[in-house]
MIVORO-207737 format. One line per 10 residues: number of its first residue (from 0); their letters; for each residue z, y, x of C-alpha. Coordinates in Angstrom, 1 decimal, always signed. Each point is the difference from the previous one (the first is absolute). Example, Ala and Ser with C-alpha at 12.3 -4.5 7.8 and 13.67 -1.06 7.14 Angstrom:
% residues 2
0	as	+7.8/-4.5/+12.3 ~ -0.7/+3.4/+1.4
This chain:
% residues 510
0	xxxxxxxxxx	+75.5/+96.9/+33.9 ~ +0.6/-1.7/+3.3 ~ +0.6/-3.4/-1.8 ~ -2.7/+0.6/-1.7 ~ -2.0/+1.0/+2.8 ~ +1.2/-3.1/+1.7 ~ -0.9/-2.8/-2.4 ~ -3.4/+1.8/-0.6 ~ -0.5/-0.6/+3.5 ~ +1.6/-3.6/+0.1
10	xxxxxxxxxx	-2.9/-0.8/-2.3 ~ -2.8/+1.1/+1.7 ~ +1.3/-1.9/+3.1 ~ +0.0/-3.4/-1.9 ~ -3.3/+1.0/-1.6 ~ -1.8/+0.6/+3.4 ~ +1.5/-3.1/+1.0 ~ -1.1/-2.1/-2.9 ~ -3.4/+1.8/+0.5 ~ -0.6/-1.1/+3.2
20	xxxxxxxxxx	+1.4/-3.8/-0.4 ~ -2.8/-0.1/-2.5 ~ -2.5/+1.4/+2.1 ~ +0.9/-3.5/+3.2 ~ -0.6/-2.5/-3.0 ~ -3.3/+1.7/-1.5 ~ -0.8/+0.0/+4.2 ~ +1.1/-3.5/+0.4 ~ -1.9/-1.4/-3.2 ~ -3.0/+2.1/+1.3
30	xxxxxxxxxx	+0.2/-1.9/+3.7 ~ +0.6/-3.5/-2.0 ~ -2.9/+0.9/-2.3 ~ -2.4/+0.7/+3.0 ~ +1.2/-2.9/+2.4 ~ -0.9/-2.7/-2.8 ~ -3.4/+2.2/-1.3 ~ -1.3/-0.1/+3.6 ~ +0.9/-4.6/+0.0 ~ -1.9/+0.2/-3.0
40	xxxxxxxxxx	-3.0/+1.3/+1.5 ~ +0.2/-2.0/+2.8 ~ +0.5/-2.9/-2.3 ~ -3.2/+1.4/-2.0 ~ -1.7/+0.5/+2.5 ~ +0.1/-3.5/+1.3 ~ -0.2/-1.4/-3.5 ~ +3.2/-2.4/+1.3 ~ +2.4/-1.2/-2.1 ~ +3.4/-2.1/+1.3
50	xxxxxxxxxx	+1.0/-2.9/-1.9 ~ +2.8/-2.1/-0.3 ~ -0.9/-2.8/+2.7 ~ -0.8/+1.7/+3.0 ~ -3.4/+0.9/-0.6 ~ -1.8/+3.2/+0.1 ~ -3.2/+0.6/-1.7 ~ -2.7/+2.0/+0.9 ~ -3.5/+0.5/-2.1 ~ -1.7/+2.0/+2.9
60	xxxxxxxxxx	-1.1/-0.2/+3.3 ~ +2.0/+1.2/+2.6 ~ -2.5/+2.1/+3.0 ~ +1.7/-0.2/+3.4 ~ -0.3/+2.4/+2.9 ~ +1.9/+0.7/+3.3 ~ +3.3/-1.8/+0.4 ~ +1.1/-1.3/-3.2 ~ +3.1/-2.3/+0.1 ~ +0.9/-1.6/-3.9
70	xxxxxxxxxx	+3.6/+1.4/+0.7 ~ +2.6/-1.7/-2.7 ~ +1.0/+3.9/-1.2 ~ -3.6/+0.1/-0.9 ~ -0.3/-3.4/-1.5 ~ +3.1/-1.3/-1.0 ~ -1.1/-3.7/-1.3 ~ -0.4/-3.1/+2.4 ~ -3.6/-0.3/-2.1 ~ -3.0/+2.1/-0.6
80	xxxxxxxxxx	-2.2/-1.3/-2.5 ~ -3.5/+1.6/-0.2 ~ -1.7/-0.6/-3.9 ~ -3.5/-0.2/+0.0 ~ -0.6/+1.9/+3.1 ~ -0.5/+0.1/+4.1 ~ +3.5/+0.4/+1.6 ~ -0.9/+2.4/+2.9 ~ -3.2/+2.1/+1.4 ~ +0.4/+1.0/+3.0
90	xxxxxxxxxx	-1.9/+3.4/-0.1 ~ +0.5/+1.8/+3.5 ~ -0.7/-0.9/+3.5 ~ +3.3/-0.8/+2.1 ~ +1.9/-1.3/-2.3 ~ +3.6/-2.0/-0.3 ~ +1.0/-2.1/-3.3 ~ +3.0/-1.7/+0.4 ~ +1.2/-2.0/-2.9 ~ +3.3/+0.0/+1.1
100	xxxxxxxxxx	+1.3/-3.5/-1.1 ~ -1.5/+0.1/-3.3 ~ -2.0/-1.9/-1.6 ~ -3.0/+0.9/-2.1 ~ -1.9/-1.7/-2.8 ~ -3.0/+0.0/-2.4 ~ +0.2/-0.4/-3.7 ~ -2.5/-0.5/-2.9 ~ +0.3/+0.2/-3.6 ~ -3.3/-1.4/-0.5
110	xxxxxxxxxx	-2.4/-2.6/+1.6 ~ -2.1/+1.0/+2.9 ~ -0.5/+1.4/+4.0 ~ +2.9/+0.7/+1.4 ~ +0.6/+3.0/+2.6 ~ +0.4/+0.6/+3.6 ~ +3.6/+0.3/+1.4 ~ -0.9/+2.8/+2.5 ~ -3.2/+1.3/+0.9 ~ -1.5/+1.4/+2.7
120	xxxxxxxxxx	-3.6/+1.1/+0.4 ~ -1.8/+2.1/+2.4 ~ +2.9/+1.0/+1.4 ~ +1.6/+0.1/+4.3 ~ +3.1/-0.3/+1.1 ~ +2.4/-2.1/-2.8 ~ +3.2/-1.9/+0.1 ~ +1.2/-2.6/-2.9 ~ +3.1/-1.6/+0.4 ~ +3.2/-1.4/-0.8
130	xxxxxxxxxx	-0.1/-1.6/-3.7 ~ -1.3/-2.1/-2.8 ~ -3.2/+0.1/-2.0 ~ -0.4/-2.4/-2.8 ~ -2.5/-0.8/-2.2 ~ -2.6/+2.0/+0.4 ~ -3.8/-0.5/+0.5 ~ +0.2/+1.0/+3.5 ~ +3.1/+0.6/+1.5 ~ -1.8/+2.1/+2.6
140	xxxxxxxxxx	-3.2/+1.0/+0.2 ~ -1.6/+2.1/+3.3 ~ -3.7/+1.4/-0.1 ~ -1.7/+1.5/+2.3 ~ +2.8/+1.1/+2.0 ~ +1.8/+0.1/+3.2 ~ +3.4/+0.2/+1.8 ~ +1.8/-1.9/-2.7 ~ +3.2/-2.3/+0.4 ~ +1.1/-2.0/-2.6
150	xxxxxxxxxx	+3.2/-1.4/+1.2 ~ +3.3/-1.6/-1.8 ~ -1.2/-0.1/-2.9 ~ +0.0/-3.1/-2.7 ~ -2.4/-0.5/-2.2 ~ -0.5/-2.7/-2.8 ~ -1.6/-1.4/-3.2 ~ -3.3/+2.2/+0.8 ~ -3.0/-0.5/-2.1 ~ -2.4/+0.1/+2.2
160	xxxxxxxxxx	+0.7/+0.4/+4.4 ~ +3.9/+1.0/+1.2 ~ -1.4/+2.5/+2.5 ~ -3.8/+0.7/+0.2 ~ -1.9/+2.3/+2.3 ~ -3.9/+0.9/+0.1 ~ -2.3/+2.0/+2.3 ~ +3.2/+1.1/+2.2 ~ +1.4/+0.0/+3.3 ~ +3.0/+0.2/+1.8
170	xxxxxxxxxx	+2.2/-1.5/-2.7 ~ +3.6/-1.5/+0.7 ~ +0.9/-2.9/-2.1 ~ +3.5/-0.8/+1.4 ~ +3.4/-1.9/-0.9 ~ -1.4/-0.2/-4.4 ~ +0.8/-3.2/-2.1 ~ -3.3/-0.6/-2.0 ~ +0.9/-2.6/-2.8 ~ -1.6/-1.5/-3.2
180	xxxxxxxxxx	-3.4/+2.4/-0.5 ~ -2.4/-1.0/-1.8 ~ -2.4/+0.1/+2.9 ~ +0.1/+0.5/+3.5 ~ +3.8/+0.9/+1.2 ~ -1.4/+2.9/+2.8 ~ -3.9/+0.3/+0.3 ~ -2.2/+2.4/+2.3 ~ -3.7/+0.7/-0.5 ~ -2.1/+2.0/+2.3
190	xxxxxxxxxx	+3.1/+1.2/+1.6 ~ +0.2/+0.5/+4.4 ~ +3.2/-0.2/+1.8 ~ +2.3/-1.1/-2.6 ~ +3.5/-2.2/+1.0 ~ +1.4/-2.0/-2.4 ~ +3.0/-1.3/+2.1 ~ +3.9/-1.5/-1.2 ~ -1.1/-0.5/-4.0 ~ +1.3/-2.4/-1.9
200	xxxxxxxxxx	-2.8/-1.5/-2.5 ~ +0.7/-2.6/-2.5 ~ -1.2/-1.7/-2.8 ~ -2.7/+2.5/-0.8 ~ -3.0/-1.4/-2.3 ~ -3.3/+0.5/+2.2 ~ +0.5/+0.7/+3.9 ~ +3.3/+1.0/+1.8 ~ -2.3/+2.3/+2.4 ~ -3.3/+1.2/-0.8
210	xxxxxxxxxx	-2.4/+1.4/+2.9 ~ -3.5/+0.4/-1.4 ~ -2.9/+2.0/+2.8 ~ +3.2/+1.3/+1.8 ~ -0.4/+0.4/+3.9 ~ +2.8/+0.7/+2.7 ~ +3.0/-0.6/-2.1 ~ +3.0/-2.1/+0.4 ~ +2.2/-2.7/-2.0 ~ +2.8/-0.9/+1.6
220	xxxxxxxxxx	+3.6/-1.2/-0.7 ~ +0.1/-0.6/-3.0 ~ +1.0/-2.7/-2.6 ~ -3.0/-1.2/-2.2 ~ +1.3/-2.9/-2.3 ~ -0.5/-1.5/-3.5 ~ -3.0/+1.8/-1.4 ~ -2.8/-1.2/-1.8 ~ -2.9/+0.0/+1.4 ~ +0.3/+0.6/+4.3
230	xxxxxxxxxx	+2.8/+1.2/+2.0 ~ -2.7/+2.4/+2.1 ~ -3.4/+0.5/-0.8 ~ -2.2/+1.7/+2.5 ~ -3.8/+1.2/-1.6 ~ -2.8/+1.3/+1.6 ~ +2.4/+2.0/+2.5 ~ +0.0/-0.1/+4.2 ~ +2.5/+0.4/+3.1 ~ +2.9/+0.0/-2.0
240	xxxxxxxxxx	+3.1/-1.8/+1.3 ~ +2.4/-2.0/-2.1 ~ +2.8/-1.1/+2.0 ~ +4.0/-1.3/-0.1 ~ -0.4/-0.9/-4.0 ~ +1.7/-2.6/-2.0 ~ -2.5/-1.2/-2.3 ~ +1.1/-3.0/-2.5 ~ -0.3/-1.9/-3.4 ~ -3.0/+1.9/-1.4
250	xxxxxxxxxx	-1.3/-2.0/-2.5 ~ -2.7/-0.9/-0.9 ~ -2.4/+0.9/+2.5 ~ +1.5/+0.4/+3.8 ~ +1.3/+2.4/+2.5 ~ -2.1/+2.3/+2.0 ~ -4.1/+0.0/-1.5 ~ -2.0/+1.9/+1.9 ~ -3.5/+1.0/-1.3 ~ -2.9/+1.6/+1.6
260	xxxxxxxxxx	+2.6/+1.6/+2.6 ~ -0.9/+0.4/+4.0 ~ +2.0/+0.5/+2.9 ~ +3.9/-0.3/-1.1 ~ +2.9/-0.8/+1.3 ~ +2.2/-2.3/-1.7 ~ +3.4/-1.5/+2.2 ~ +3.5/-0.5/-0.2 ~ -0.3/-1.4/-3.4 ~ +2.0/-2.5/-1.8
270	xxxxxxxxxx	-2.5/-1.5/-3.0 ~ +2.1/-2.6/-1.8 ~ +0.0/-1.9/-3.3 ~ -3.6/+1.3/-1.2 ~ -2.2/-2.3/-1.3 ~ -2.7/+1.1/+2.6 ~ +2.1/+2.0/+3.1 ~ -3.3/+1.9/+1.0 ~ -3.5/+0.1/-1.1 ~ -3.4/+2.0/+0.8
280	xxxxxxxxxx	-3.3/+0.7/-0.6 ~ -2.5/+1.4/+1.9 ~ +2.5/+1.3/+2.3 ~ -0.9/+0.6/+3.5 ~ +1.8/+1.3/+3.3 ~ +3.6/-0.5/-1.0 ~ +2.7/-0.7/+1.9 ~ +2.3/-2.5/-1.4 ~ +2.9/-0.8/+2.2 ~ +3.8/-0.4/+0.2
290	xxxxxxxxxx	+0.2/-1.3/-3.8 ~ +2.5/-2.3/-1.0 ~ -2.1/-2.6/-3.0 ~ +2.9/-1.5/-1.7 ~ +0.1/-2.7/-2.8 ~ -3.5/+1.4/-1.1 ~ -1.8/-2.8/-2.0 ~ -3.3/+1.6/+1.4 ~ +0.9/+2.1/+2.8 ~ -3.2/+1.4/+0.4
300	xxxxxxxxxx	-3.2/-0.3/-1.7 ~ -3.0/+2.1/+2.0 ~ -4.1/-0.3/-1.1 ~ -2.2/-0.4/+2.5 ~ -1.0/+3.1/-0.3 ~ +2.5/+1.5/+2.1 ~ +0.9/+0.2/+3.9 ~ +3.0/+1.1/+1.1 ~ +2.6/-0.2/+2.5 ~ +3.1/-2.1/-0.3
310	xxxxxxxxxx	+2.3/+0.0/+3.2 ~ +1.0/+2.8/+2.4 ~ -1.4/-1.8/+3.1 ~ +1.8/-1.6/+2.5 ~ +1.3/+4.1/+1.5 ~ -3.5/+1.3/+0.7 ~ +0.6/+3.3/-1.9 ~ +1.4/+3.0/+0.5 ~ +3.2/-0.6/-1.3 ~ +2.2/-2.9/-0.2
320	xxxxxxxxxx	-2.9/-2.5/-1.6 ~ +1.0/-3.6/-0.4 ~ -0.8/-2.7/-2.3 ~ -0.9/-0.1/-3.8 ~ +1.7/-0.9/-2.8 ~ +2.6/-2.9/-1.2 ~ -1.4/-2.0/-2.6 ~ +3.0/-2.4/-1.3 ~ -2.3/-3.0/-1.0 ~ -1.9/-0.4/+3.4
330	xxxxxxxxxx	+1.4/-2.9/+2.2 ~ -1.0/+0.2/+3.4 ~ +1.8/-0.3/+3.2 ~ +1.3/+2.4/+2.8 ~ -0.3/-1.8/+3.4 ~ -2.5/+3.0/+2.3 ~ +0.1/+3.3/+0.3 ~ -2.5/+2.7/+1.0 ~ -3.2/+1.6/-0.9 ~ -1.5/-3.1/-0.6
340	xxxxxxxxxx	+3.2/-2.0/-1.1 ~ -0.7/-2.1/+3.3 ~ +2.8/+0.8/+1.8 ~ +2.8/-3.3/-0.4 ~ +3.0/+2.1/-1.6 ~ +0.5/+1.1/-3.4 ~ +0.0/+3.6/-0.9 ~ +0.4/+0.3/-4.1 ~ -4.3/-0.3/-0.7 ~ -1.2/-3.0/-0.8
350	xxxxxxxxxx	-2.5/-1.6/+2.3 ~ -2.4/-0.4/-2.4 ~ -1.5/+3.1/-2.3 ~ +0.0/+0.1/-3.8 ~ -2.7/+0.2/-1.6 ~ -0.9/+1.6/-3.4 ~ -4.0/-0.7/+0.2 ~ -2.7/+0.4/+2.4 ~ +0.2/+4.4/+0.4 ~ +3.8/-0.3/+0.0
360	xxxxxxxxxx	+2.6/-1.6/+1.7 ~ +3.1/+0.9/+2.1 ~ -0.1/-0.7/+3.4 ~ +4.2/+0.0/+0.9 ~ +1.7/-1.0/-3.5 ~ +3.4/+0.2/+0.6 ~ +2.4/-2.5/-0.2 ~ +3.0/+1.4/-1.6 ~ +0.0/+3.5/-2.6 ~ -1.1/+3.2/+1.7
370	xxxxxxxxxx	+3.2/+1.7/-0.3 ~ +2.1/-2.7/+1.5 ~ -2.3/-0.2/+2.9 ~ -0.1/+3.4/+1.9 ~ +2.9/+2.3/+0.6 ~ -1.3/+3.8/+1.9 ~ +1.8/+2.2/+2.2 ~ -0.7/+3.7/+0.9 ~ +0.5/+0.5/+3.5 ~ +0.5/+3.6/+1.5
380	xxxxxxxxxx	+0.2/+1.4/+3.2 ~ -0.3/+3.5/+1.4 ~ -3.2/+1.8/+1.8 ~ -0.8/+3.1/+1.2 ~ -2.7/+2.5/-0.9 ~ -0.2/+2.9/+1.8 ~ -1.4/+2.0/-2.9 ~ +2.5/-0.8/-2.8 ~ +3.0/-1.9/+2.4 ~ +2.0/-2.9/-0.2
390	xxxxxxxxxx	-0.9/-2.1/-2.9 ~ +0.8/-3.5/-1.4 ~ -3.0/-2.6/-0.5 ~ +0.4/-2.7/-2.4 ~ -2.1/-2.8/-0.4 ~ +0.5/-3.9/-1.7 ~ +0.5/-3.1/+1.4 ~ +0.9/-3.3/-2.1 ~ +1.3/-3.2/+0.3 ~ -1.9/-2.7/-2.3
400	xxxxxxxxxx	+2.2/-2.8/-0.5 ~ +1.6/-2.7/-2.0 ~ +2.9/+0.8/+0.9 ~ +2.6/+2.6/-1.1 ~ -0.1/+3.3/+2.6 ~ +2.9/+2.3/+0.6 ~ +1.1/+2.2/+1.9 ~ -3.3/+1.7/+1.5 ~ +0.7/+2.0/+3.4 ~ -3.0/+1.7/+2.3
410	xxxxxxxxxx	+0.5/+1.2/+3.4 ~ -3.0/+1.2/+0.9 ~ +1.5/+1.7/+3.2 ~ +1.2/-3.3/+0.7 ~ -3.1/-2.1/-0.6 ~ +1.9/-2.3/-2.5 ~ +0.1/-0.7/-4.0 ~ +3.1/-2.4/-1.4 ~ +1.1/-1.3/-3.4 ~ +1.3/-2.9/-1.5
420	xxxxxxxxxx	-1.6/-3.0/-1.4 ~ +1.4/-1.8/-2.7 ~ -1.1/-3.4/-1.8 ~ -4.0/+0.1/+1.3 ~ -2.0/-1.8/+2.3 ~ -2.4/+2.4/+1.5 ~ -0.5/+3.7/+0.5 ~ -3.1/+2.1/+0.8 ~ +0.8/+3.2/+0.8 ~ -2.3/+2.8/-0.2
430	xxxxxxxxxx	+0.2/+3.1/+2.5 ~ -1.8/+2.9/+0.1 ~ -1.0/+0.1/+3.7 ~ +0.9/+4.0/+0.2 ~ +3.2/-1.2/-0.3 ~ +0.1/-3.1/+2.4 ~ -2.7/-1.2/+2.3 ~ -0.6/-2.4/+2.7 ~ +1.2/-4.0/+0.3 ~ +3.4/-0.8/-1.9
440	xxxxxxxxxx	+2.6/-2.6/+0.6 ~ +1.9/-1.5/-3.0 ~ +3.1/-0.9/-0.1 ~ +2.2/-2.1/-3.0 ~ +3.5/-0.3/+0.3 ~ -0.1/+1.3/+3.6 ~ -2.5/-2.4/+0.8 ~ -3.4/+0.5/+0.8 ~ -2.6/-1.4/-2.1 ~ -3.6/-0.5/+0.0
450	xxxxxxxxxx	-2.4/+2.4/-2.3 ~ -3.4/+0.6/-0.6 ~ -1.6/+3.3/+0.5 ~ -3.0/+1.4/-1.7 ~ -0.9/+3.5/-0.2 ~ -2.3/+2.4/-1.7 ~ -1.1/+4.0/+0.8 ~ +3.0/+0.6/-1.3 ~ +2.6/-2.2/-0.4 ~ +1.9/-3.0/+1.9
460	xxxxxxxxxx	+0.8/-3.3/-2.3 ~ +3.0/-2.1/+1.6 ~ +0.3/-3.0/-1.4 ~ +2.8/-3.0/+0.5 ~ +1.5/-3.2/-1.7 ~ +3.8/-0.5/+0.0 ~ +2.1/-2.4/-1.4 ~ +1.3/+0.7/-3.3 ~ +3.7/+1.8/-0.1 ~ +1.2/+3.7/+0.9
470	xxxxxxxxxx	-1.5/+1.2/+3.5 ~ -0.3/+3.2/+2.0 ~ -2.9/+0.8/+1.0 ~ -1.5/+2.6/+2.8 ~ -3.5/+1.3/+1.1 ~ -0.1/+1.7/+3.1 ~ -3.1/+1.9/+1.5 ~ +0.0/-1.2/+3.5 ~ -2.5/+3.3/+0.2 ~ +2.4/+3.1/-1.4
480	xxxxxxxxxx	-1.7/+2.5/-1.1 ~ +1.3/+2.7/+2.4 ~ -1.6/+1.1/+3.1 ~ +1.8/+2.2/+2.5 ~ -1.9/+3.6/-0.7 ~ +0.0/-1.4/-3.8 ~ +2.2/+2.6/-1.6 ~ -1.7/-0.4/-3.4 ~ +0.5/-3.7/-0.2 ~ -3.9/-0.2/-1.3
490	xxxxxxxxxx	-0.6/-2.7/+2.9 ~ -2.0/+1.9/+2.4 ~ +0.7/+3.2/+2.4 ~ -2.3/+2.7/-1.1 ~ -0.7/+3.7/-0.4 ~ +2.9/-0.1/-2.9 ~ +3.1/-1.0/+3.0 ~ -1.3/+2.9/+1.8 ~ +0.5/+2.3/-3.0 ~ +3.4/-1.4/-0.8
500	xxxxxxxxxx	+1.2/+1.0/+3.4 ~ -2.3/+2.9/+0.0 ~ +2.3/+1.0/-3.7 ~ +3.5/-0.9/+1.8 ~ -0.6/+1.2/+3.4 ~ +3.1/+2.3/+1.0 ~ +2.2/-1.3/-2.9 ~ +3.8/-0.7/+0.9 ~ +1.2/-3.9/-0.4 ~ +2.0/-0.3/-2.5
């Protein structure tokens, strides 16, 4: 009985245990089961498929809302190809879509409009960045929105514009490469307060940058080269500035147009290689200065419908304002200087002005490019208001010069501004007279040399001639801007001194 008893028992141990092994693989098969039912959904629901090359495939629109990075857990293929349908909505205010590296196209089975890479409409607050759209009929399109970037992102082979936005405002177009669309690579219309800045936009069919009845936007620093029809087209829009752009080889038609626009700014561009380098139409009240015209056969064709202004004066602004624009097939000579170029000594304008017909012309064409000409400094030095403390001022001064400028030191407690000239002839050099004020001796080498001094309300312009070679050069104040009682260093004993040792009255030394 007991051996009986004890292999009875024996058996039910090895049952239980065979029992229970069974019941961890129907558990297991039941986990496996569910972790590959709920892919499937997700597949489903995304109507994606994977195949063999890379390439995921999606046959719905994707709606985006809050922070949504493409992470490659999510979407394991290099390429997302849409069929037949917009890429991504954005559907929520405040909202992030990060492509994450990857790049996103459209495909069609049949002929026909193709769809928008990402769209946003109606909509505040949105980020795009940081991938590639291909293909599409807009890569991305903005409507009636506002607070959107569009940043890092390339897009290519659109049907119609790169990057389009109408009847919006505050839109951030930065750091994109816009290539081969079928129309304009990035266009605004009806849009305030827009920057397109540091894009690269090349070979597009119509315009490389469209602004049509656009006011107080800017275009600035980017490259705008090889498409078909101008580099940057400006339409019925006012007081926009375009500035610091490389604008080449647009064929057929030119660089800059501008139509029907009013009070712009447009400097500190290089327009090279276009068939026309600028050209306008009833245009009036621009500001065209510090251009570089370059190997332009045309380089600037203006009706005379228009009026506008081409030079920055001779420093009667504001700010640092001197001379026009370079204009590479213009030979004159450099042999005065001054307001009226009628000073003997050459200062980089040509004597003569250049001029485009009778309601335009530039009074102080410059001799050499623009951005070989002027080299600017910020100078800083410390004052003291009693109702916030010490605090540092900056302001600009500039040395305009054919020759190469280094080493830039102010010493404004000092009275005295030094730096090197290299390879040049002459220097004017431009001082903000809160800075430095009263007569100032020149010296070259150690040596003292004569100058010519002209001033404005705010700003001293020192220029000399030297001999060409490597030379040190220092501008001392004989008048330094420190008074005793002047504890501010603003040039004058006032009210503020008296607060300053009103503040550190009773303080320790040290």
């Amino acid at each position: 009985m007991v051996k009986t008893c004890g292999a009875a028992s024996q058996r039910d141990v090895k049952r239980k245990k065979g029992e229970k092994r069974l019941r961890k693989i129907v558990l297991a098969i039941f986990v496996i089961a569910l972790v590959f039912s709920t892919m499937i959904i997700s597949l489903a629901a995304l109507k994606l498929t994977i195949s063999q090359d890379d390439v995921c495939d999606f046959y719905e629109t994707l709606e985006i809302c809050g922070k949504r990075i493409l992470t490659w857990a999510e979407f394991p293929c290099h390429t997302l190809r849409f069929w037949e349908v917009p890429a991504f909505i954005v559907i929520r205010n405040d909202t992030l879509l990060d492509l994450n590296g990857h790049t996103v196209i459209f495909k069609t089975s049949v002929a026909g409009e193709g769809k928008t890479g990402v769209e946003v409409e109606n909509k505040g607050s949105v980020t795009i960045r940081n991938g590639t759209l291909m293909d599409f009929q807009y890569g991305i399109s903005v409507y009636h929105s506002s607070e959107v970037k569009i940043e890092y992102v390339n897009i290519t082979g659109s049907k119609n514009d790169g990057i389009s936005a109408t009847d919006s405002e505050r839109v951030d177009i930065g750091f994109n490469n816009v290539s081969k669309s079928g129309d304009e690579g990035i266009g605004i219309d009806n849009c305030f307060d827009v920057s397109i800045h540091d894009n690269t936009v090349l070979d597009n069919t119509g315009e490389g940058i469209y602004v049509k009845k656009s006011d107080h936007n800017i275009v600035s620093r980017n490259l705008v080269s090889g498409n078909g029809y101008y580099g940057i087209y400006i339409y019925n829009s006012n007081n926009n500035n375009i500035s610091d752009n490389t604008v080449s080889d647009n064929l057929p038609n030119g660089g800059i147009y501008m139509s029907g626009a009013d009070y712009n700014n447009i400097s500190d561009n290089t327009v090279s290689n276009n068939p026309k380098g600028m050209e306008m139409k009833s245009s009036f009240n621009n500001t065209i200065y510090h251009n570089n015209f370059i190997e332009n056969p045309i380089n600037v064709g203006c009706d005379e419908a228009s009026s506008n202004v081409w030079d920055a004066g001779y420093g009667l602004v504001d700010d640092i304002g001197y001379g026009g624009n370079y204009w590479d097939e213009y030979d004159s000579t450099d042999e005065f200087s001054g307001k009226n170029q009628d000073i003997p000594g050459s200062d980089g304008i040509s004597d003569t002005l250049y001029t485009i017909n009778e309601n335009n012309q530039d009074s102080y064409p410059l001799m050499n490019p623009w951005d070989t000409m002027l080299v600017d400094y910020d100078i800083t030095w410390r004052i003291f208001d009693p109702r916030v403390g010490w605090e540092n001022r900056t302001c600009q001064a500039a040395v305009f010069s054919n020759s190469s400028v280094t080493d830039f030191d102010f010493n404004r407690a000092e009275g005295e501004l030094n730096f090197t000239a290299t390879n040049g002839t002459f220097c004017n050099v431009i001082v903000p007279r809160d800075a430095l004020d009263g007569a100032f001796a020149v010296t070259i080498d150690d040596s003292l040399s004569a100058s010519i001094l002209t001033w404005d309300e705010n700003h001293y312009f020192i220029y000399f001639s030297m001999m060409n070679g490597s030379h040190e050069v220092k501008i001392k104040s004989e008048t330094v801007i420190r008074f005793i009682g002047d504890l501010n260093n603003d040039g004058i004993v006032n009210i503020i001194d008296i607060a300053i040792v009103a503040t550190e009255f009773g303080k320790k030394i040290g």
